[in-house]
C-alpha positions as CSV (number, residue, x, y, z in Angstrom):
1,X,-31.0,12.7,-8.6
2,X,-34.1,14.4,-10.2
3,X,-37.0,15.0,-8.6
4,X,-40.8,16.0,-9.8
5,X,-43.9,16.7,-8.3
6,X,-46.8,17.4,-10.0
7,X,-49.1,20.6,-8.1
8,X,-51.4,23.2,-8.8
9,X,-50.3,25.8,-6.1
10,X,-50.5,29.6,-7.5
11,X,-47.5,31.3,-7.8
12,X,-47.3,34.7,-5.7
13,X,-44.9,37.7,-5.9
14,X,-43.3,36.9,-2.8
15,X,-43.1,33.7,-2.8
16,X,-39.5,32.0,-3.7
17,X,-38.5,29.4,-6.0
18,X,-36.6,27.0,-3.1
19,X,-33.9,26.0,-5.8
20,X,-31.8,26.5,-9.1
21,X,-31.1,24.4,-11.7
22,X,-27.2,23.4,-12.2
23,X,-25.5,21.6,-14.7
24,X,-22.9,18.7,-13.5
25,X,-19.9,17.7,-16.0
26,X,-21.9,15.6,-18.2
27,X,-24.4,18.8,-18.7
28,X,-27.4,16.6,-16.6
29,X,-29.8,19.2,-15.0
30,X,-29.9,18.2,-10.9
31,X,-33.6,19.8,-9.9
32,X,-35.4,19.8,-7.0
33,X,-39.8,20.1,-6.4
34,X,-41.6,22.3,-5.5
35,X,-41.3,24.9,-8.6
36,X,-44.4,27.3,-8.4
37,X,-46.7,28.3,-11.4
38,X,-46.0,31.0,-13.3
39,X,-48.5,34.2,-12.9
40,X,-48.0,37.6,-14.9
41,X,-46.9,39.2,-12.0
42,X,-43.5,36.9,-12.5
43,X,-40.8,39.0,-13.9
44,X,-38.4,37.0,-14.7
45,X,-39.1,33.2,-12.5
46,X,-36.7,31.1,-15.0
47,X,-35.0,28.8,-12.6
48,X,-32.6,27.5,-15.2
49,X,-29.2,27.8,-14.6
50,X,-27.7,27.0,-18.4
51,X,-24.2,26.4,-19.5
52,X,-22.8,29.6,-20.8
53,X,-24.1,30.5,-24.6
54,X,-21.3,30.2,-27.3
55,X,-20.5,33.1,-29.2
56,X,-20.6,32.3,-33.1
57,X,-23.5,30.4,-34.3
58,X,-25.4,29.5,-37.8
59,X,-23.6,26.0,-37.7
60,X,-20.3,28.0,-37.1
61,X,-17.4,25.8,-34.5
62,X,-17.0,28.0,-31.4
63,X,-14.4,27.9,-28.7
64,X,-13.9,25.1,-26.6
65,X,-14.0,27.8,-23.7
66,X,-17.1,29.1,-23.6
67,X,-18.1,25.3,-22.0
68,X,-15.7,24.9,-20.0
69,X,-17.5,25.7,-16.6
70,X,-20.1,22.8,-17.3
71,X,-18.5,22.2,-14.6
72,X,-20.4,22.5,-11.7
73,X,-22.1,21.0,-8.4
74,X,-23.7,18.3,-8.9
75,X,-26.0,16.2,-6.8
76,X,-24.2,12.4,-6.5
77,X,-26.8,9.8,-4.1
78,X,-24.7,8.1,-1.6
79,X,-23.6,4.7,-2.7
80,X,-23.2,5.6,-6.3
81,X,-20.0,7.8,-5.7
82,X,-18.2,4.6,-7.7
83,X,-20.4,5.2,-10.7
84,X,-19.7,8.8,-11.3
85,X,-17.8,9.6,-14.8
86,X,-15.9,12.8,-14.8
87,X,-14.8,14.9,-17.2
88,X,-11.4,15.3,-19.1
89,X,-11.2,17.2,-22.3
90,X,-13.7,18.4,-25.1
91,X,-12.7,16.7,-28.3
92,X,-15.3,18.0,-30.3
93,X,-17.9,20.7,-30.2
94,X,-20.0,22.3,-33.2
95,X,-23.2,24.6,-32.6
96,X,-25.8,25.3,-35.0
97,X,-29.2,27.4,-34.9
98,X,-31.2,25.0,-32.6
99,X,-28.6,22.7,-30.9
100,X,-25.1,21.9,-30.7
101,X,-23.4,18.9,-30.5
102,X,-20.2,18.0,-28.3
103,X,-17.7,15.0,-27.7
104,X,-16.3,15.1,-24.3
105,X,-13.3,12.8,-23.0
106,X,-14.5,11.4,-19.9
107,X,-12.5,8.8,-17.2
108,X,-14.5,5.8,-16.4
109,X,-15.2,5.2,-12.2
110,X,-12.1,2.1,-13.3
111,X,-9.9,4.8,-14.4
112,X,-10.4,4.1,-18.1
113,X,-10.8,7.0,-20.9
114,X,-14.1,6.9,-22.9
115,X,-15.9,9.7,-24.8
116,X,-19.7,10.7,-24.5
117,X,-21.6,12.4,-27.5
118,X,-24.3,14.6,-26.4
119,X,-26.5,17.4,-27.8
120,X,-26.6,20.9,-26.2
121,X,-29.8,22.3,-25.9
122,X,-30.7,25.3,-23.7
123,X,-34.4,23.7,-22.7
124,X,-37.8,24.5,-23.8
125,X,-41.1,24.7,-22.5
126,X,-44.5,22.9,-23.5
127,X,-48.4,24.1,-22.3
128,X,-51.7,22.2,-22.4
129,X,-53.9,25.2,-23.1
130,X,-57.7,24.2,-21.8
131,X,-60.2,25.8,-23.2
132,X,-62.4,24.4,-20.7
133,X,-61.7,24.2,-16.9
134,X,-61.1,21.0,-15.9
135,X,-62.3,22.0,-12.1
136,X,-65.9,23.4,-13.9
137,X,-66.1,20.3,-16.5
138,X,-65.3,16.3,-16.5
139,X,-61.8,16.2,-18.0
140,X,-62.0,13.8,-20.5
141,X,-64.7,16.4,-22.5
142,X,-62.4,19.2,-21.8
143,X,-61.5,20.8,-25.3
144,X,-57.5,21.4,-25.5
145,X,-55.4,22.9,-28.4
146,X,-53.1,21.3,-30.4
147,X,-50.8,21.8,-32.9
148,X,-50.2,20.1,-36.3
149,X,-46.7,20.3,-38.0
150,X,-44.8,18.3,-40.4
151,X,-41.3,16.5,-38.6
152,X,-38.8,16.3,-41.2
153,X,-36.8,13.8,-39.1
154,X,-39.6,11.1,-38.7
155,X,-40.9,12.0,-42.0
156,X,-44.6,12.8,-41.1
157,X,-47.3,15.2,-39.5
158,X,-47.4,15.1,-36.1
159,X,-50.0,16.0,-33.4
160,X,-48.1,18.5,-30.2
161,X,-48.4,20.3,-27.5
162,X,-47.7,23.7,-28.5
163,X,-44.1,24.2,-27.2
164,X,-40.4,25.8,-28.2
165,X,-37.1,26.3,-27.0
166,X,-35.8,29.2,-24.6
167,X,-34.1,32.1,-26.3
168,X,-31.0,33.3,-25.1
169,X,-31.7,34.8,-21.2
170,X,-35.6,34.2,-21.6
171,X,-38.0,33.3,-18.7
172,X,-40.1,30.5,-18.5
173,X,-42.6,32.7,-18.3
174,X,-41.9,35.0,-21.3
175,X,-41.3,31.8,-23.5
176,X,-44.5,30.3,-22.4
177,X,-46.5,33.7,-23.5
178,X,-44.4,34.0,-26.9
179,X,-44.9,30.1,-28.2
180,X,-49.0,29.9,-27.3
181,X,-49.2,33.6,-28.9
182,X,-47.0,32.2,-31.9
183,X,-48.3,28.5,-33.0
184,X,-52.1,29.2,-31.5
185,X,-53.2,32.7,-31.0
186,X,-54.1,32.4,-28.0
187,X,-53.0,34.6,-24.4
188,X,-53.3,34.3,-20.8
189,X,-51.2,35.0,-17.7
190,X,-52.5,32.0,-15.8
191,X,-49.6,29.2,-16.3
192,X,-49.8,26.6,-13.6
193,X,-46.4,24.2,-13.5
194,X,-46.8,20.5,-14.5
195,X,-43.6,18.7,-14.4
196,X,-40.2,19.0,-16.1
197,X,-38.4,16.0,-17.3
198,X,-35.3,15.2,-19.3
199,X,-36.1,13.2,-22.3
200,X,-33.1,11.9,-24.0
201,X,-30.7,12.4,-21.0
202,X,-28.6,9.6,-22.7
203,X,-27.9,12.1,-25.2
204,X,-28.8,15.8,-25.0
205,X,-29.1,18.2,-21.9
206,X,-32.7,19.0,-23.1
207,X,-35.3,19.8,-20.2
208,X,-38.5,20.1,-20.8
209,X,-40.9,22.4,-18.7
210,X,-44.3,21.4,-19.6
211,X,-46.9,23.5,-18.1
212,X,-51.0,23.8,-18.3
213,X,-53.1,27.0,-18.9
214,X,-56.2,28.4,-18.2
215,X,-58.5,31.1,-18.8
216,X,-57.2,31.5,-22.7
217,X,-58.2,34.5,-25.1
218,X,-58.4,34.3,-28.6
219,X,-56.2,36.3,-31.1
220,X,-54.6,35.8,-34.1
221,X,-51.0,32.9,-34.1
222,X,-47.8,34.3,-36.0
223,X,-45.7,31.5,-36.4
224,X,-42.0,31.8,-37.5
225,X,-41.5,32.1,-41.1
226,X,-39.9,28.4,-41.2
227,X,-43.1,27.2,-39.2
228,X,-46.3,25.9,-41.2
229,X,-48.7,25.2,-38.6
230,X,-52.7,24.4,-37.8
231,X,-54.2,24.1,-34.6
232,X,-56.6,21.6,-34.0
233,X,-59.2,21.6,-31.0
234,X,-59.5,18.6,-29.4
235,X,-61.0,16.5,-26.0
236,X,-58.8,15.5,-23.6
237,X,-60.4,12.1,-23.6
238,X,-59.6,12.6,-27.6
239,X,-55.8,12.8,-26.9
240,X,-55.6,10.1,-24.4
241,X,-57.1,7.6,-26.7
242,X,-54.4,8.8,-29.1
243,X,-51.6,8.3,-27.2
244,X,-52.9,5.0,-26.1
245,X,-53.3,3.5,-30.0
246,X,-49.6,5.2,-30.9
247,X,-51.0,7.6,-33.1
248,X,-49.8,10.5,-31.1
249,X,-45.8,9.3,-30.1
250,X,-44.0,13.2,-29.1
251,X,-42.9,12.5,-25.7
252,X,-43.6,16.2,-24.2
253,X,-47.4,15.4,-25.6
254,X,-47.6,11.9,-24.2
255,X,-45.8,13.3,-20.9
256,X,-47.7,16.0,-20.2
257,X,-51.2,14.6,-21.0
258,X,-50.9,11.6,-18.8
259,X,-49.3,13.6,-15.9
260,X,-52.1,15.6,-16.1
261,X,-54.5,12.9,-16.3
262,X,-52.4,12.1,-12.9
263,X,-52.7,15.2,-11.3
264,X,-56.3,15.7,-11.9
265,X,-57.1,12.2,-10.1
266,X,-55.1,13.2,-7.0
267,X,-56.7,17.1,-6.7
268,X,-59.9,16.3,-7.0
């Protein structure tokens, strides 16, 4: 079961994240509400729990071991034991710089052997930086920063929130600072938690932490060296409309934007 809940609540050094992240057999994060945003104070708030990091990588095959204890608790609704597919053997598992890819055998809830092809992925994070406070200013004229950047697998530029994966053992925190320092220039230590959402969990153990900041200051972006990027200042009204005429299709972008447009409503 996977929960959400959209808030605005500050996070404080006392206070405790109420639960961790774990991985079932099929690698589906099981999460619960109530994460807290993410303030400088935060040392180190990650509450991702990921399958253990394999050894070699740069599109080298690593041991079958090393993912072996994806096999964990895992939260299963009463009613729906029947449907639950458990794990047999891995068939197949390569890992490259960014993700890896796996071919477990799995037994069917009949008793039946199947396989399931999945990415690995250990989970990234996404952040709507506001240049203007959306509690000071309507939303919809609220400026917002974007990212431009060419997609070689759909072939086009693309409009994004900017956004990147977790290094190995990295906060949400730290890997929130890094990627708005990297693809905009821009800092702050005021991250307020959005959502986070799985978006291909037919297919890859991806989660996606998207999160909205205020109170930015500007700097200078250093983007990888295989990155070619240009930020672009937008409305939020702006973005909306995109997203509504297709023009603007990446899922954290249209996830995040209209969750926010959500939250706002209900917290004003």
């Amino acid at each position: 079961m996977v929960y959400a809940k959209f808030q605005d609540a500050s996070f404080q050094g006392d206070d405790k994240i109420p639960e961790t992240y774990n991985f079932g057999e099929r690698g589906r994060a099981v999460f619960c509400h109530g994460l807290p945003a993410l303030q400088q104070e935060d040392k180190d708030s990650s509450p991702l729990k990921r399958p253990r990091e394999p050894r070699q990588s740069s599109g080298k095959p690593v041991s079958v071991k090393s993912y072996l204890d994806l096999k964990r608790n895992v939260t299963i609704p009463k009613g729906t034991i029947h449907m639950r597919e458990k794990f047999s053997k891995i068939n197949f598992l390569y890992q490259g710089s960014a993700v890896g890819f796996r071919c477990d055998e799995i037994i069917l809830p009949n008793k039946k052997k199947a396989s399931r092809e999945f990415l690995t992925h250990r989970g990234a994070v996404a952040v709507i930086p506001f240049l203007d406070s959306p509690k000071n200013k309507p939303l919809l004229k609220c400026r917002i920063v974007l990212v431009e950047q060419f997609r070689y697998p759909v072939r086009r530029i693309t409009e994004e929130l900017p956004a990147g994966k977790l290094d190995k053992k990295e906060s949400l925190l730290k890997c929130l600072e890094r990627e708005l320092k990297e693809e905009t220039g821009y800092t702050t230590n005021k991250f307020h938690h959005l959502l986070s959402y799985e978006p291909t969990p037919a297919f890859s153990q991806e989660v996606i932490h998207v999160y909205w900041a205020e109170n930015l200051k500007k700097g200078k972006s250093c983007p990888d060296e295989d990155e070619f990027l240009r930020t672009k200042i937008v409305t939020f009204g702006e973005t909306l409309e995109k997203i509504r005429k297709g023009k603007i299709r990446d899922s954290k972008t249209v996830a995040g934007i209209l969750a926010f447009a959500v939250f706002f409503i209900n917290h004003k």
